[in-house]
C-alpha positions in Angstrom: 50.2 15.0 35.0 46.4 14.7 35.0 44.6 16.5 37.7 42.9 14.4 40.7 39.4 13.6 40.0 37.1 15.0 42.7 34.7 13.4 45.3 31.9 13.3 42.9 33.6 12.0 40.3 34.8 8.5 42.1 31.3 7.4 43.2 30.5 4.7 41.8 26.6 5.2 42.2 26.6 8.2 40.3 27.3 9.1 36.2 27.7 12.9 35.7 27.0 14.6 32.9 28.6 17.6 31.4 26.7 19.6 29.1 28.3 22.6 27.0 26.8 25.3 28.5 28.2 24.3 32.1 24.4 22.4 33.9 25.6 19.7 35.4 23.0 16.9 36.1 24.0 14.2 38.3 22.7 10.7 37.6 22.5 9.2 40.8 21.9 5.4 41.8 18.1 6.9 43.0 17.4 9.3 39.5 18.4 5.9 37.5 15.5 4.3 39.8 13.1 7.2 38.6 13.9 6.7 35.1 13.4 3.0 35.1 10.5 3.3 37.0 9.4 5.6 33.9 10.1 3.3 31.4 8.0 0.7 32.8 5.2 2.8 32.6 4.4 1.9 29.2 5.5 -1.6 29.6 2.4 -1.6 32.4 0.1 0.1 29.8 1.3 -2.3 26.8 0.5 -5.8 29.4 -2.8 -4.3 30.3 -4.2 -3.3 26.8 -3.2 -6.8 25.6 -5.0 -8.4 28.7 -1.7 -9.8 30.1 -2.9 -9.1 33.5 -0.8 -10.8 35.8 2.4 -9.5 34.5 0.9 -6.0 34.6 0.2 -6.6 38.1 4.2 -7.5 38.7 5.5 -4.5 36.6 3.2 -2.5 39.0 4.7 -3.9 41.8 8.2 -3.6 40.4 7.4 0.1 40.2 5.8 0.6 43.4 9.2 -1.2 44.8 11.2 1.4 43.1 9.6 4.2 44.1 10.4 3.4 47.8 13.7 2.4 46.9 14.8 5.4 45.0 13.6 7.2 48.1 15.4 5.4 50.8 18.4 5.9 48.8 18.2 9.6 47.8 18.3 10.4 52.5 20.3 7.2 53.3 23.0 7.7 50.7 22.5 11.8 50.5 22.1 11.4 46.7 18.8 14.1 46.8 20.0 16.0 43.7 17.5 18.4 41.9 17.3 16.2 39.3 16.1 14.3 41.3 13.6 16.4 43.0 12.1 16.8 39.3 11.5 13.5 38.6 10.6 12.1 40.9 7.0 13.5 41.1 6.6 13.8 37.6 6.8 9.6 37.8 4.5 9.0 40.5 2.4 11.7 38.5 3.0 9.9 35.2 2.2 5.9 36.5 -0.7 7.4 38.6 -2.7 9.2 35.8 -1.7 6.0 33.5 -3.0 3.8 35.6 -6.4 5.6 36.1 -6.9 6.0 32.7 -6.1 2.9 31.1 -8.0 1.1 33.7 -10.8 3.6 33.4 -11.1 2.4 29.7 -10.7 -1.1 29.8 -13.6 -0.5 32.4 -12.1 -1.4 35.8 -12.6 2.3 37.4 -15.2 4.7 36.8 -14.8 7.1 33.8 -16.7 10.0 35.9 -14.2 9.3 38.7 -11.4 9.1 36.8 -12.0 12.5 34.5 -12.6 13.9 38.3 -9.3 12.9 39.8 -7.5 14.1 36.7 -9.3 17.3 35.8 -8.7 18.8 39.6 -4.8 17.8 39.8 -4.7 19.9 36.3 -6.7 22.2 37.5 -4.7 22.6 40.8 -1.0 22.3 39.0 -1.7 25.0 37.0 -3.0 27.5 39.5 0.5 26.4 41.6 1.9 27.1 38.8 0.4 30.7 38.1 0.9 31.5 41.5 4.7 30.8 41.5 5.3 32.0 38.1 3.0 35.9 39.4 4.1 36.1 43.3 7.3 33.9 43.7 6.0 31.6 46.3 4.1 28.2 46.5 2.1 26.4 48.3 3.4 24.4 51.4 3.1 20.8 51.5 0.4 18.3 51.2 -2.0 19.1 54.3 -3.5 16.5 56.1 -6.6 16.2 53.8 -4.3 16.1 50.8 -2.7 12.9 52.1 -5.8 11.4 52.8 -6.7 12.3 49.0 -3.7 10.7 47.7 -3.7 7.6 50.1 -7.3 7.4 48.7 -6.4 7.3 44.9 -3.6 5.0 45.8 -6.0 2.9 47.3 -8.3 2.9 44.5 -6.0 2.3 41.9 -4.3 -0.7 43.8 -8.2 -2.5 44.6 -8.7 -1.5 41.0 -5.8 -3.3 39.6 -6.2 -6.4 41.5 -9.8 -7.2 40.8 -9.3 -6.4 37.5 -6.4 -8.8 37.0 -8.3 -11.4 39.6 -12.2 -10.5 37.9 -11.9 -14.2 36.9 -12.1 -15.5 40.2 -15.5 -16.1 41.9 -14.6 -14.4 44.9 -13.8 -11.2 43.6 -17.2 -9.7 41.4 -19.4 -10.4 44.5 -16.9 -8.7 46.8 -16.5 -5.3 44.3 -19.7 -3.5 45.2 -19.0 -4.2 49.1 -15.3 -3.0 48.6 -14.6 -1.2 45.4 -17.6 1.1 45.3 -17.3 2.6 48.9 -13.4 2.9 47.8 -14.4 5.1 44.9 -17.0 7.4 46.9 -14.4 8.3 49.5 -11.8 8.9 46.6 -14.0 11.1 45.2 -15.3 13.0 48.4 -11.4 13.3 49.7 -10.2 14.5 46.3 -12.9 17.5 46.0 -12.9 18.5 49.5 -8.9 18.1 49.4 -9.3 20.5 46.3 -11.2 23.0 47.7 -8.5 23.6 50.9 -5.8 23.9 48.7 -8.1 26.9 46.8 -8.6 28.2 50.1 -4.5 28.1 50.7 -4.2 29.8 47.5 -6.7 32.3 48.6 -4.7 33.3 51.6 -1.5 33.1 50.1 -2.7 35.9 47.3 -4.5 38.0 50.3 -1.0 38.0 51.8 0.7 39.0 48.5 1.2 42.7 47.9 2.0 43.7 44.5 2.4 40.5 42.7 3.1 41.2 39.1 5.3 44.1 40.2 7.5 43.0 42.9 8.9 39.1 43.2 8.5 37.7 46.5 11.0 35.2 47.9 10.0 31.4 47.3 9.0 29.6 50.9 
């Protein structure tokens, strides 16, 4: 007689895998959004480099769609796995430095703003990333002015997309330097001034630190 298959195991929303060395991943409805949301990423790259701008403009949809999808089901369906928790930002990450740079060199953003944008979230994820790896703790959340800074790339990326994929239309070069340029200058503003608040976090965090290289602190 063949032992009853647990809980986990009859969910239909979910494939788990089994490696050798006993890690078990769980491939939930919401990771297999993540993942497909990762593999249009080069689809989106491949339509914009051969000026197939419309459908770029759908697969960027598509993937905006499942990003909030994969959300809603990770809390509705309590499917949040750490898997999940992985890669999840590292595709938002992934389509939004994509997007900035291919657009940036077919000319659609600024390449100053762009190498801005990208340089400080390097910048800032390896500092996190030195500060967990030397005191054991990270950095809390985004603050208020880190929202802002993302809602502002978000925002610039999305206007940049769509006159880019519209520049044909009359309407749209006379309205980019009313729209797009004030767009770019708050990006840019948000994005340094959000940059230096999280230094200042870091700052305090390490003032508050005794002995990190000798003594592991407890992550927050």
């Amino acid at each position: 007689m063949q032992p009853p298959a647990d809980d986990e195991s009859k969910a239909p929303s979910r494939l788990v895998v089994a490696p050798e060395h006993g890690l078990r991943i769980t491939m939930t409805l919401a990771n297999q959004l993540t993942v497909f949301r990762i593999v249009l990423i080069p689809v989106f790259v491949l339509l914009l480099v051969y000026d197939a701008r419309v459908c770029a403009l759908i697969v960027f949809i598509v993937t905006c769609i499942s990003d909030s999808l994969d959300g809603y089901i990770a809390r509705s369906w309590q499917q949040q796995t750490t898997l999940g928790a992985v890669l999840d930002p590292i595709a938002d990450k992934l389509l939004m430095v994509t997007t900035f740079v291919t657009l940036a060199v077919l000319r659609a953003l600024p390449l100053s703003l762009t190498i801005l944008l990208v340089s400080r979230d390097v910048i800032l994820s390896l500092i996190f990333g030195l500060v967990l790896f030397t005191t054991g703790r990270r950095i809390t959340g985004p603050t208020v002015l880190g929202r802002a800074a993302i809602f502002g790339q978000m925002a610039t990326v999305v206007l940049g997309l769509v006159f880019y994929v519209f520049a044909e239309r009359p309407l749209f070069p006379s309205l980019r330097p009313f729209v797009l340029t004030p767009i770019f200058v708050i990006t840019a503003v948000l994005a340094v001034v959000a940059g230096v608040h999280y230094m200042y976090q870091v700052v305090r965090l390490l003032s508050k630190v005794k002995e990190p290289f000798e003594r592991r602190m407890p992550v927050q």
